[in-house]
C-alpha positions in Angstrom: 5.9 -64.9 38.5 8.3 -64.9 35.5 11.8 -66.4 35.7 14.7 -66.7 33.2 17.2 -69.3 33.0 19.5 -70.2 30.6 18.8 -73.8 28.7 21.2 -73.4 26.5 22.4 -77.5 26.4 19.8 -78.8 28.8 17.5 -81.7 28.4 13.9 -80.6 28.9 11.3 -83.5 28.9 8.1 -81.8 26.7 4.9 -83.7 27.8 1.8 -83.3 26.0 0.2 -84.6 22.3 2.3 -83.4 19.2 -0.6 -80.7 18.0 -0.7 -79.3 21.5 2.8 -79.1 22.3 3.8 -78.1 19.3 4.4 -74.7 19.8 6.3 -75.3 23.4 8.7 -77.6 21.6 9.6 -74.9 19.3 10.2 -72.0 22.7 12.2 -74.5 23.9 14.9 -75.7 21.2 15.0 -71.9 20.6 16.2 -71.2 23.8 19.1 -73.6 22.8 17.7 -76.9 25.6 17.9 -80.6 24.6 14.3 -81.4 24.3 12.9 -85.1 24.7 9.5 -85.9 24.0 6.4 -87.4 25.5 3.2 -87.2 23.6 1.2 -89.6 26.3 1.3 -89.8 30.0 1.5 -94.2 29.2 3.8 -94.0 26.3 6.4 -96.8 26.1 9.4 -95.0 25.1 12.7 -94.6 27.5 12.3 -91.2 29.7 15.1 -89.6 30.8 15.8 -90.4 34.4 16.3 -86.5 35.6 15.9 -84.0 32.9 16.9 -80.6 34.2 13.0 -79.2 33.6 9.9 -80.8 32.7 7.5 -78.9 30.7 3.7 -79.9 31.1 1.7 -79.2 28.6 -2.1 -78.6 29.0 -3.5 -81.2 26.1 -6.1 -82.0 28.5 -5.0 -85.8 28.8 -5.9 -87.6 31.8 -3.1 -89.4 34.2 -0.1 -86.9 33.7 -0.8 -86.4 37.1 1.6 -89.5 38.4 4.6 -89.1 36.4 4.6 -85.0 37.1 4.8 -86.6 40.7 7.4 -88.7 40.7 9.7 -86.1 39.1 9.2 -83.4 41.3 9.7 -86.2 43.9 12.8 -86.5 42.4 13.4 -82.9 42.4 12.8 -82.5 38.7 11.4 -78.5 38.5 7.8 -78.7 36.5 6.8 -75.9 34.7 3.4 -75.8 33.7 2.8 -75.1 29.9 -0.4 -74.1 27.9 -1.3 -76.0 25.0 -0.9 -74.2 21.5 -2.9 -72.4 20.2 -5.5 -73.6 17.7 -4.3 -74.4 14.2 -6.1 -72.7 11.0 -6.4 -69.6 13.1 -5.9 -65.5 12.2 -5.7 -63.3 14.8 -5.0 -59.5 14.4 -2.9 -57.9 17.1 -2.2 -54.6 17.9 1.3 -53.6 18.3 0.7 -50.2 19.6 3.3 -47.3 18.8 6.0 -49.8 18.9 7.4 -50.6 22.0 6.8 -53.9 23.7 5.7 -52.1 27.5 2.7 -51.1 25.9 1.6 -54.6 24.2 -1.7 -56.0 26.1 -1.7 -59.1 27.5 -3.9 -60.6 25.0 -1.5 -59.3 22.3 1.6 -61.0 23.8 -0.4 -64.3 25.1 -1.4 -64.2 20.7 2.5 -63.6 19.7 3.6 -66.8 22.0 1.0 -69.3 21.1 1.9 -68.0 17.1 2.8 -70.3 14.1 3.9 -67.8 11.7 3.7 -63.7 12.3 3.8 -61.3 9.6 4.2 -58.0 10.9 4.4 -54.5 10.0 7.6 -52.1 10.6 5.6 -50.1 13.5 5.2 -52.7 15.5 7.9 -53.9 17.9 9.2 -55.9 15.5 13.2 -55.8 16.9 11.2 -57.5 20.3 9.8 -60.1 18.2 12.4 -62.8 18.6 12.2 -62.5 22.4 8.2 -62.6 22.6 7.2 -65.4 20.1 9.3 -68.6 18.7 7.2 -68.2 15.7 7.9 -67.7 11.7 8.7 -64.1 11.5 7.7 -62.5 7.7 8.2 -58.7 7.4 5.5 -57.2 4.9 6.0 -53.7 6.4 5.3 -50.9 4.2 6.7 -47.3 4.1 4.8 -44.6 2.5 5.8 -44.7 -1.0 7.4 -47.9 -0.9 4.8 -51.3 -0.5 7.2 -54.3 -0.2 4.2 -56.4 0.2 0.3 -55.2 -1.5 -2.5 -55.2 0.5 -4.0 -57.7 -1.5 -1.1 -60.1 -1.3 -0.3 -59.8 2.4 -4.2 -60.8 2.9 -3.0 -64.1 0.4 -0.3 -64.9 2.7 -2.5 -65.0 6.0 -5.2 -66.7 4.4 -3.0 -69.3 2.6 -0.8 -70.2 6.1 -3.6 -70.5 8.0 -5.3 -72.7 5.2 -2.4 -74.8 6.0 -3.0 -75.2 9.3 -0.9 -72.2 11.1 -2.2 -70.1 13.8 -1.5 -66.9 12.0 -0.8 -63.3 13.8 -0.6 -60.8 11.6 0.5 -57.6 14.3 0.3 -54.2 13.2 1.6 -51.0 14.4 -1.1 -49.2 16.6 -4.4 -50.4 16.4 -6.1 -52.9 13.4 -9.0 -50.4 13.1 -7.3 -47.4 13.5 -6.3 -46.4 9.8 -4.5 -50.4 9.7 -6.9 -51.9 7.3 -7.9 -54.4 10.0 -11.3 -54.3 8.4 -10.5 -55.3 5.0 -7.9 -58.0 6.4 -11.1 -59.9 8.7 -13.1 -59.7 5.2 -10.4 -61.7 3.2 -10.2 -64.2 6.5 -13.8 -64.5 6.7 -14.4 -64.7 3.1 -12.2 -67.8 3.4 -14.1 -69.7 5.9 -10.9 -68.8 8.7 -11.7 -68.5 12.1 -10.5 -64.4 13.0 -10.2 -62.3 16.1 -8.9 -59.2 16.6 -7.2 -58.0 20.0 -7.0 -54.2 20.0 -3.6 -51.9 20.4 -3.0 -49.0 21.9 -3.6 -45.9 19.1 -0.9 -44.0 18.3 -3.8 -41.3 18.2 -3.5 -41.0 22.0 -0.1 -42.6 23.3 2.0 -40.6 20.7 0.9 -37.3 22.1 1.1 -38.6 25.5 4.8 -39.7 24.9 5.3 -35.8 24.5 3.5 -34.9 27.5 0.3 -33.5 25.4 -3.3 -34.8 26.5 -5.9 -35.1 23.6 -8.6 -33.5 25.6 -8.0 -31.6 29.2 -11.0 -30.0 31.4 -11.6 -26.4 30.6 -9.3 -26.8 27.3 -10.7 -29.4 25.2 -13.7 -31.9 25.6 -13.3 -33.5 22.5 -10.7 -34.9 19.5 -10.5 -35.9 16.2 -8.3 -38.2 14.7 -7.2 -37.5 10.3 -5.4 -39.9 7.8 -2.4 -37.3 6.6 -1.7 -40.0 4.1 -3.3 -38.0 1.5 -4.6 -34.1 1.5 -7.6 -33.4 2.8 -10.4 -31.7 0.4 -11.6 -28.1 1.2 -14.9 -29.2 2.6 -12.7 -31.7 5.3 -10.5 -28.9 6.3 -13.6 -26.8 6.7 -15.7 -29.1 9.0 -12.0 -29.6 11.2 -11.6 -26.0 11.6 -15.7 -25.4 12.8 -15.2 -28.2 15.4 -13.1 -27.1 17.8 -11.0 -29.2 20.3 -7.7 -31.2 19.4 -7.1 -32.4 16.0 -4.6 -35.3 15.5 -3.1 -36.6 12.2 -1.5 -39.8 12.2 1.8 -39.8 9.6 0.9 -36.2 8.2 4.5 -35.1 7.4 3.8 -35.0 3.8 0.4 -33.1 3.6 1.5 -30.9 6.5 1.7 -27.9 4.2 -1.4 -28.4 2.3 -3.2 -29.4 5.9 -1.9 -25.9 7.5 -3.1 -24.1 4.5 -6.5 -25.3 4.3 -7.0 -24.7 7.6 -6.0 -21.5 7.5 -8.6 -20.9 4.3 -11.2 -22.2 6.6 -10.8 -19.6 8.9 -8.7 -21.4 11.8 -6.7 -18.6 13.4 -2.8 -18.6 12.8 -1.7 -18.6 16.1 -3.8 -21.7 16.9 -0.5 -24.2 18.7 0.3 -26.9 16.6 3.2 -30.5 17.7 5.1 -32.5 15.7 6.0 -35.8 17.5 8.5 -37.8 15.6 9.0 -41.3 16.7 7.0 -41.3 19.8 8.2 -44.0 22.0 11.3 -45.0 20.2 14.7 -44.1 19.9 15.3 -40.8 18.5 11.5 -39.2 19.8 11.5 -35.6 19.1 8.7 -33.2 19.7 8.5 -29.6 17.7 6.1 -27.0 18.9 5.3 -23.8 16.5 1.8 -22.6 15.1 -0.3 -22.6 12.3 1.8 -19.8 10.9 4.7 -21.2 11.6 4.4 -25.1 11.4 5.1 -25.2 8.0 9.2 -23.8 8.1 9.4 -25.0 11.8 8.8 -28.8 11.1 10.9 -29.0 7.7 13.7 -31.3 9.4 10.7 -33.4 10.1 10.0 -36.9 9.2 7.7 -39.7 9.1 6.6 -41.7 11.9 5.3 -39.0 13.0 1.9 -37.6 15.1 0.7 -34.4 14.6 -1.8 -32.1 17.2 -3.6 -29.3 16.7 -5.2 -27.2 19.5 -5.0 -25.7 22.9 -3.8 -29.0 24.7 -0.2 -28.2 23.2 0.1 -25.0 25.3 -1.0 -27.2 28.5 1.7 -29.2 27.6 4.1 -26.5 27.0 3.1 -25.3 30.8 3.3 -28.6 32.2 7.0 -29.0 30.8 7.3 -25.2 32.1 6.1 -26.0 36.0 8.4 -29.1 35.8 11.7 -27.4 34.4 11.2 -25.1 37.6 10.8 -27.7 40.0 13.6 -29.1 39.2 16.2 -25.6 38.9 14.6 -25.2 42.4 15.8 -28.7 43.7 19.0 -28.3 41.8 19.2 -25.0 44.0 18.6 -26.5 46.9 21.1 -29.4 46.1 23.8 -27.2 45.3 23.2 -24.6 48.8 23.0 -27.7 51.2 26.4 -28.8 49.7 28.0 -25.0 49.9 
């Protein structure tokens, strides 16, 4: 069970050694309390007589135990607080296509116990403040635009959790899903860091799904491949995509959409072969476009990056879905509108 209550003012006693509480400290003068500390359960210092919360961190002391007692005797609430997570630690995380309802567990249980975050601008980074009491560093790239290299956001992970941070570095989708989580875990490893990596949900899959298109469907299409659209694909790629058959989807493909179409028209793809555009699946704004190979190119010129493209018959099952569900509901407006007459 999850509760909120405002702090804002309130003295909150913090139990629990400074490395391990370290991290609760921090979620607590954020959310504006008064906090007091006590790093052992036989320290000498003056405790306050009834805080209005005390907040038990697991340091894995022995003999909290009594004094957790005799304030909930006193009707002191005790909340029960994990220790921080370890220091000198990387963890990649995830983000998925951006909204915080489809961040695992793992990923959100890695943002809370976080030192310092450097995210990307397709994560749900405008949730950040409300999920992790961390240092928040933007290195977000757009395409075009890299306000941060590669190279030197890899410096910055490495060199805070040198220093003894437990570094997140969250990502939009998933690390190994076009997000260079690869070459990231080298630069941590290469430097002697401790690294995990807690998968995302792919934009590959939830994008589509966001506009009511599934990647493969029984009958349709057993099978999918997902394509970079950051750069044009070669004639030989655009060959072996059109012989393949199934669903083909191409993460941020806006600006090689004309070259894609073309090529796979070359190859022998047939022009009336359904094709979506899903802008800003998930977010504010989320727009899908439908057309064909023909027509993609002029249909899908308002366009713009983040964007998901599909290629294949799963479109049209979409199209039907949406078609079945647009009657159902003119039927129940029907009937609305007759039992009121």
């Amino acid at each position: 069970m999850q509760l909120s209550i405002d702090l804002t003012g309130r003295e909150v006693l913090v139990t629990g050694t400074d490395t391990a509480a370290r991290q609760a400290v921090r979620r607590y003068e954020a959310a504006g309390a008064v906090v007091r500390r006590l790093a052992g359960p036989h320290g000498t210092a003056p405790l306050p007589a009834k805080p209005f919360l005390v907040a038990a961190v697991d340091d894995g002391q022995p003999g909290w135990e009594p004094l957790l007692q005799q304030y909930r005797a006193a009707g002191v609430p005790v909340a029960a607080e994990p220790a921080a997570g370890a220091a000198g630690h990387v963890t990649l995380v995830g983000g998925g296509p951006g909204t915080t309802e489809l961040l695992t567990v793992a990923a959100v249980k890695a943002l809370r116990d976080a030192d310092v975050v450097f995210y990307d601008r397709l994560a749900p980074c405008q949730d950040l403040p409300a999920l992790t009491s961390a240092e928040l560093v933007d290195v977000g790239k757009k395409p075009g635009h890299h306000k941060v290299g590669q190279s030197d956001i890899e410096k910055l992970m490495v060199d805070s959790a040198l220093a003894g941070n437990n570094v997140v570095r969250l990502k939009g989708g998933d690390p190994y899903v076009f997000g260079r989580g690869g070459e990231e875990v080298a630069a941590c490893v290469a430097a002697g860091l401790k690294v995990q990596v807690v998968s995302g949900v792919t934009s590959a899959i939830s994008v589509p799904a966001a506009a009511g298109i599934p990647v493969t469907h029984r009958n349709v299409s057993h099978m999918f491949t997902v394509v970079s659209g950051h750069a044009p694909l070669t004639d030989k790629e655009h060959g072996h995509l059109a012989g393949l058959g199934g669903t083909i989807v191409v993460l941020m493909g806006i600006g090689t959409l004309h070259h894609l179409a073309a090529g796979l028209r070359r190859a022998g793809m047939r022009t009336d072969m359904p094709m979506a555009v899903v802008e800003r699946g998930y977010r504010p704004g989320q727009r899908t476009t439908i057309a064909d190979l023909g027509t993609i190119t002029s249909a899908a010129a308002g366009c713009s990056n983040p964007a998901v493209l599909v290629i294949g018959e799963v479109v049209r099952v979409a199209e039907a879905n949406r078609g079945h569900a647009e009657a159902a509901a003119d039927l129940d407006r029907l009937a609305a509108s007759l039992l009121g007459s």
